[in-house]
C-alpha positions in Angstrom: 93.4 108.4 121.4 91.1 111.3 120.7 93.8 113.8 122.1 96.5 111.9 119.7 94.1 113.0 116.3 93.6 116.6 117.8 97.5 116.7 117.7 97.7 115.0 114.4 95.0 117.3 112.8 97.1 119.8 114.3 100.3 119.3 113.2 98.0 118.8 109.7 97.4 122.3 109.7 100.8 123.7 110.2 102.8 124.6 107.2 105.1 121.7 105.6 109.0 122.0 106.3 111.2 119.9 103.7 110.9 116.3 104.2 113.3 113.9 101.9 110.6 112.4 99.6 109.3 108.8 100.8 109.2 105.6 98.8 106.0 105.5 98.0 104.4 101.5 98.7 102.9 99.6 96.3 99.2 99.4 95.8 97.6 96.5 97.5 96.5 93.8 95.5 93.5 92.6 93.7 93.6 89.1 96.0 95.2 88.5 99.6 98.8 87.7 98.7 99.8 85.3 101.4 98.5 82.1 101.0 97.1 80.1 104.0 99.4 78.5 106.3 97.5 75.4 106.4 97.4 75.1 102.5 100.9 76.2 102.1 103.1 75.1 104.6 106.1 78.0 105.2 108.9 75.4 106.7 108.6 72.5 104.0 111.6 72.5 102.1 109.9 70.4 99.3 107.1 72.7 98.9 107.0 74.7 95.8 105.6 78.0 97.5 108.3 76.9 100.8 110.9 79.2 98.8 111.8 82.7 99.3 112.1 83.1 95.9 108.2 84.7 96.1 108.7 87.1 98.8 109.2 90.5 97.1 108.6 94.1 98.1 104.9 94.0 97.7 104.2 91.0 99.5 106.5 92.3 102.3 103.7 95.6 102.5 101.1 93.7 101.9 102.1 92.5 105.4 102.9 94.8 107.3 99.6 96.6 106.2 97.9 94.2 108.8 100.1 96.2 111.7 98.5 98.7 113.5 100.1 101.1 116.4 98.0 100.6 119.1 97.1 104.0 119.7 95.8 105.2 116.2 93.6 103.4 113.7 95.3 103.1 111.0 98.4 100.2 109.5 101.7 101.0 109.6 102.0 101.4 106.3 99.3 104.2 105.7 100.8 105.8 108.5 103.9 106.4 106.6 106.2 104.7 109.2 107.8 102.5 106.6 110.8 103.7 105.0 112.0 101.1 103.3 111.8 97.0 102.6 114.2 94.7 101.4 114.1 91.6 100.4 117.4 89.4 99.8 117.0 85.3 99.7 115.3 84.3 103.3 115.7 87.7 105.0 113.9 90.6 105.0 114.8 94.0 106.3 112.4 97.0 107.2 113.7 100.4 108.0 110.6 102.1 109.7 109.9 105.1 112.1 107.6 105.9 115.1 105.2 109.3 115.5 107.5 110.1 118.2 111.1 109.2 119.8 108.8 108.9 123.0 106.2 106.2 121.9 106.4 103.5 124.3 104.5 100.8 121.4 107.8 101.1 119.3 109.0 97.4 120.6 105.4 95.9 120.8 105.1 97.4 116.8 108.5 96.2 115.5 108.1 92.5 117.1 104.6 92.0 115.2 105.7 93.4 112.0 108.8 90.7 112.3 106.0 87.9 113.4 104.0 88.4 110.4 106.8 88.7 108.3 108.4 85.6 109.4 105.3 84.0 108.6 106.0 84.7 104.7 106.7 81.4 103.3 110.6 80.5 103.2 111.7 83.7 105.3 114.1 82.5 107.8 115.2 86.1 109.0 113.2 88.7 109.3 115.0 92.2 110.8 113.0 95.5 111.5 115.1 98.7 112.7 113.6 102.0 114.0 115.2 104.9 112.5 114.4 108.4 113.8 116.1 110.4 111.0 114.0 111.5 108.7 111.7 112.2 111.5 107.9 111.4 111.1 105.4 113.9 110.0 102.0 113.6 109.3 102.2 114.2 105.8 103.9 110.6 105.7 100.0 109.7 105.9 98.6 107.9 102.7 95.6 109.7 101.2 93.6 106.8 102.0 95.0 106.9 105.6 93.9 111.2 105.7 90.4 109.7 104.9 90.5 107.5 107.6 91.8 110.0 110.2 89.8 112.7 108.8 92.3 114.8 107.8 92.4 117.2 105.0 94.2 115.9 101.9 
């Protein structure tokens, strides 16, 4: 891991090509957002909070802040892997990106990130595809990710 920051802080330092701007996510909440399994069962049909209806963007990365690659300390999210969420009825799709074409966590990342989201109460589909155009670049990293990393802002 320490030779994958000394790249990172690397790459940092080199100057920035044109990236197509990034959707920037939404801030994460005041309160945890998903309720309790046990409180709030997902799969009961006659539950009030059993329906998609609640899932929106911002729940979706509130989620998927909770998924880590493997190999650096910081969520997906703050990594800037996520391009974009949508949410439509009981599906949810994720267009994301790895740090490299090479990273052999891609499959290990994408199945957690459709766990959790399946998780969300009244998701029935939940579909995450790794894109490699834009390609990843480490000014994808959040500012609160830099701090964590210990990269410059």
């Amino acid at each position: 891991m320490p030779s994958l920051l000394r790249r990172l802080r690397a790459l940092w330092k080199k100057p920035a090509t044109e990236t197509p701007p990034v959707p920037v996510p939404p801030p994460l909440p005041a309160h945890p957002a998903v309720p309790p399994p046990a409180r709030f069962p997902a799969h009961d049909p006659t539950h009030a909070f059993g329906h998609a209806q609640f899932v929106n963007d911002e729940l979706v990365y509130t989620v998927l802040r909770t998924c880590h690659d493997p190999e650096i300390p910081l969520n997906i999210v703050d990594l800037g892997l996520i391009y974009g969420v949508r949410v439509e009825d009981d599906r949810v799709e994720v267009t994301m990106t790895l740090t490299t074409q090479g990273c052999g966590m891609g499959g290990q990342i994408s199945r957690d990130a459709e766990e959790k989201i399946l998780a969300l109460p009244g998701i029935r589909e939940a579909k995450v595809e790794i894109v490699w155009n834009p390609p990843w670049t480490p000014e994808r990293i959040s500012p609160d990710g830099r701090k964590t990393l210990g990269l410059p802002e």
